[in-house]
C-alpha positions in Angstrom: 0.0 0.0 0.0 1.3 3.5 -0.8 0.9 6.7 1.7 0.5 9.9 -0.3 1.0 12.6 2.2 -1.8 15.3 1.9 -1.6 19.1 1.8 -5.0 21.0 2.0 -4.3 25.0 1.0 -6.9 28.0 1.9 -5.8 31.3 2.2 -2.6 29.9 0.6 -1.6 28.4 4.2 -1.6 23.9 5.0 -5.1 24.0 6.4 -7.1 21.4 8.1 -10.7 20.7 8.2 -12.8 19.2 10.7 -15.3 16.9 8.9 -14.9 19.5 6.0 -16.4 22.3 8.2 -14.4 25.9 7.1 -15.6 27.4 10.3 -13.0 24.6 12.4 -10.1 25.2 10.1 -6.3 24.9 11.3 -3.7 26.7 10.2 -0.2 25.1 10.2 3.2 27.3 10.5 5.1 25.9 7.8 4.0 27.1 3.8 2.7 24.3 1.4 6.3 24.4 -0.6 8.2 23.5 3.0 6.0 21.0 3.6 6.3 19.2 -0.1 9.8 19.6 0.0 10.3 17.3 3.6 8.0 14.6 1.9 10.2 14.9 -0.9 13.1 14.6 1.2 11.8 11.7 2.5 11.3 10.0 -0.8 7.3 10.7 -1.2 5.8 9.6 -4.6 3.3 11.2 -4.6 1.6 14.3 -2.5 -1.8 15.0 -2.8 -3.1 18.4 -3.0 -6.5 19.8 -2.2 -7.7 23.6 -3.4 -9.8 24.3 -0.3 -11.6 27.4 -1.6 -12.0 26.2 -5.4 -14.0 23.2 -4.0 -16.7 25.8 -3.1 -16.2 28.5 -5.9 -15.1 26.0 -8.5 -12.4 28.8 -9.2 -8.5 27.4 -9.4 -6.4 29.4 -6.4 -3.2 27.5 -6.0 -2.1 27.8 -9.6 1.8 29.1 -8.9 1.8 26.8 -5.4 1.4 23.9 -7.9 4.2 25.1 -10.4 6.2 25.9 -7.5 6.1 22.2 -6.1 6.6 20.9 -9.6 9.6 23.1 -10.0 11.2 22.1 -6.6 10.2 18.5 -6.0 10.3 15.3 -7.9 6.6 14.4 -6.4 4.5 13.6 -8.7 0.9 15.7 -7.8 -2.6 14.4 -7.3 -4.8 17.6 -7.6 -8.7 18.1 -6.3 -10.8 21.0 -5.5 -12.5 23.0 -8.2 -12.3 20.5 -11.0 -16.4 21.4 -11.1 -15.8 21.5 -15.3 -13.8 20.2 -18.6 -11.9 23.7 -18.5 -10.7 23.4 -15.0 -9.8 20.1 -15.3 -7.5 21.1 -18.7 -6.3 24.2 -16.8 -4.8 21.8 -14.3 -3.4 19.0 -16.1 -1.7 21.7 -18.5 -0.3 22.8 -15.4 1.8 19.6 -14.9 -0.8 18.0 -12.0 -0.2 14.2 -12.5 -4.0 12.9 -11.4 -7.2 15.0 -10.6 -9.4 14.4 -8.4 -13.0 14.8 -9.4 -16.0 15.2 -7.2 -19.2 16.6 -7.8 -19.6 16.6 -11.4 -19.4 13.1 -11.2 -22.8 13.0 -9.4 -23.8 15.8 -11.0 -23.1 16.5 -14.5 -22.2 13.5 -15.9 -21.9 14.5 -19.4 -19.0 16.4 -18.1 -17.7 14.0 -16.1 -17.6 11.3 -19.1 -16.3 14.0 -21.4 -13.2 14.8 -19.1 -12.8 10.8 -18.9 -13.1 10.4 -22.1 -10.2 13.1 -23.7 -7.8 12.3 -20.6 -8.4 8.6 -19.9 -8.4 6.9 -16.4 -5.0 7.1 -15.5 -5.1 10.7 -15.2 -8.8 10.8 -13.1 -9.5 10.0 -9.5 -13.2 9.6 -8.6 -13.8 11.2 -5.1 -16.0 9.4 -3.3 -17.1 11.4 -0.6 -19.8 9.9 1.8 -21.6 10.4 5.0 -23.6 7.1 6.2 -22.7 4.9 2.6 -24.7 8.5 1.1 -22.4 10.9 -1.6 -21.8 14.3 -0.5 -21.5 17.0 -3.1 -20.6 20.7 -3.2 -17.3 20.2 -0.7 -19.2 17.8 1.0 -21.8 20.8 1.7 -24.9 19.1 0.0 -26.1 15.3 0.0 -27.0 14.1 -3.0 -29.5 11.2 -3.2 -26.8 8.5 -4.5 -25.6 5.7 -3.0 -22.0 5.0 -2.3 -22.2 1.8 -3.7 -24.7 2.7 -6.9 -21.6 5.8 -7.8 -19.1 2.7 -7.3 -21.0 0.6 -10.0 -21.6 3.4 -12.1 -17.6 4.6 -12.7 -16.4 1.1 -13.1 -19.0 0.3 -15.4 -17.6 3.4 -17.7 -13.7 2.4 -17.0 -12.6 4.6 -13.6 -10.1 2.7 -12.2 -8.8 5.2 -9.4 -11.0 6.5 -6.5 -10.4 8.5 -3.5 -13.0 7.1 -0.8 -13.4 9.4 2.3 -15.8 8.5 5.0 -16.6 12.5 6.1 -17.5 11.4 9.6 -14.1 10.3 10.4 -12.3 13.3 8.5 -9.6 15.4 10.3 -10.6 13.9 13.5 -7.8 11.7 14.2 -10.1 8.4 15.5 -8.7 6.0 12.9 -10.1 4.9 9.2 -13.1 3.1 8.8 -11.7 0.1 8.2 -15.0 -2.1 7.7 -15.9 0.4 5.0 -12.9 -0.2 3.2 -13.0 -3.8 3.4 -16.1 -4.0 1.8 -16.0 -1.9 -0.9 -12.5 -4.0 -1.6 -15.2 -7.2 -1.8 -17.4 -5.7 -4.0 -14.9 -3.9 -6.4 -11.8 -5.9 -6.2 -10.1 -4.7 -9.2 -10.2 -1.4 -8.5 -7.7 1.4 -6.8 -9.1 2.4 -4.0 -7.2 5.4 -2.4 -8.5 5.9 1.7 -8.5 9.0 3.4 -10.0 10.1 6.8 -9.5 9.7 10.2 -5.4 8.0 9.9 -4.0 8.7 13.8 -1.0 7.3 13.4 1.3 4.7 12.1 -0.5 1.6 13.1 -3.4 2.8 11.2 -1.4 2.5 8.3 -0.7 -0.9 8.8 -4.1 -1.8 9.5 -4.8 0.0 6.1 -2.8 -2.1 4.3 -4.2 -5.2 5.2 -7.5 -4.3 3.5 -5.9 -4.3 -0.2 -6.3 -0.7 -0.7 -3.9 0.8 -3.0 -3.1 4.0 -1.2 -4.5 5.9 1.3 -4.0 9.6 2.1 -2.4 11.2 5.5 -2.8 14.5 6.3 -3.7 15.9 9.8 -1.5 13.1 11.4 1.4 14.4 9.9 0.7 18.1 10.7 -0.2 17.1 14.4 2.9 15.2 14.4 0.9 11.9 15.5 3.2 10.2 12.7 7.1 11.4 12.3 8.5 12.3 9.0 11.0 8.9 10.1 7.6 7.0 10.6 6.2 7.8 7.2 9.0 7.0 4.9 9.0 3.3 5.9 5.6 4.3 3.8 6.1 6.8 0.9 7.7 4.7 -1.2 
């Protein structure tokens, strides 16, 4: 299983969410460059990048943070936030971003969604998967829509998504441990798949327990800012 450390930017500061609420948000000392370049340092393959603001507006903010990690790091960059449209999605790619993540328009404009799919392929698309209670959540997880976890699961696969990022909100940025039932199952159901988990990681044992679900990745974000997990702690699981 690969770790992809996680760097959430609003107001151009490492923020972190509770549960995706803006009005809880954390502010961490270090800039988003500083922080890429330790997990660089460390040998990180990846590092995943949220635009915190654009997931409301669906208007890119990060654009010279993202050239700026390119330009410094080898990490190769897993963008989300904002991709609401094809544009934003080719203004992002053009800018180098390895993988974007897509959310909403997946639920909600599929036309869009297949269209984006369809001109980039799925190497270069991650399908957020955002739920509350096996429900998606939509709008930066402001808005429940009325589809199923598992029907959005069937749905992707059946057009050829191969990657999704699968965040149980509940346990977001709260530091209690993944759901690892959750995980499990959906690893049952949709074995073939690349499932990327993200919520609730408190530590390096929670990454092992991770791993034993068959999950390809999962993302760590808060744990690392809280320093719950070491920078010597997570490269035994960067790479």
């Amino acid at each position: 299983m690969l770790t992809i450390p996680a760097i959430d930017i609003f107001l151009r500061k490492v923020t972190r969410l509770h549960q995706g609420d803006f009005s809880q948000a954390k502010f961490y000392e270090k800039t988003p460059l500083e922080y890429a370049k330790s997990f660089d340092a460390i040998g990180a393959k990846w590092l995943h990048v949220v635009d915190l603001a654009a997931s409301k507006s669906g208007r890119i903010s990060v654009e010279d943070q993202i050239l700026g990690i390119k330009d410094a790091t080898k990490l190769k960059l897993e963008f989300g936030g904002g991709i609401k449209s094809f544009s934003n999605a080719q203004i992002v790619l053009d800018l180098g971003v390895d993988r974007i993540v897509i959310g909403s328009i997946s639920v909600t404009n599929k036309k869009e969604f297949e269209l984006i799919l369809a001109k980039y392929g799925p190497e270069k698309i991650v399908v957020a998967t955002d739920s509350k209670d096996e429900m998606i959540l939509t709008k930066g997880w402001t808005e429940k829509s009325k589809v199923t976890l598992w029907q959005h699961l069937d749905y992707c696969t059946s057009i050829g998504v191969k990657y999704f990022l699968c965040t149980d909100i509940s346990k977001d940025g709260t530091l209690e441990g993944p759901n690892i039932a959750l995980y499990k199952k959906i690893m049952k159901l949709h074995p073939k798949i690349k499932m990327i988990a993200s919520g609730g990681i408190s530590g390096a044992d929670d990454l092992r327990k991770l791993s034993e679900t068959k999950v390809y990745a999962t993302v760590v974000g808060r744990a690392i800012y809280e320093n719950k997990i070491s920078l010597e702690e997570l490269k035994k699981f960067v790479s």
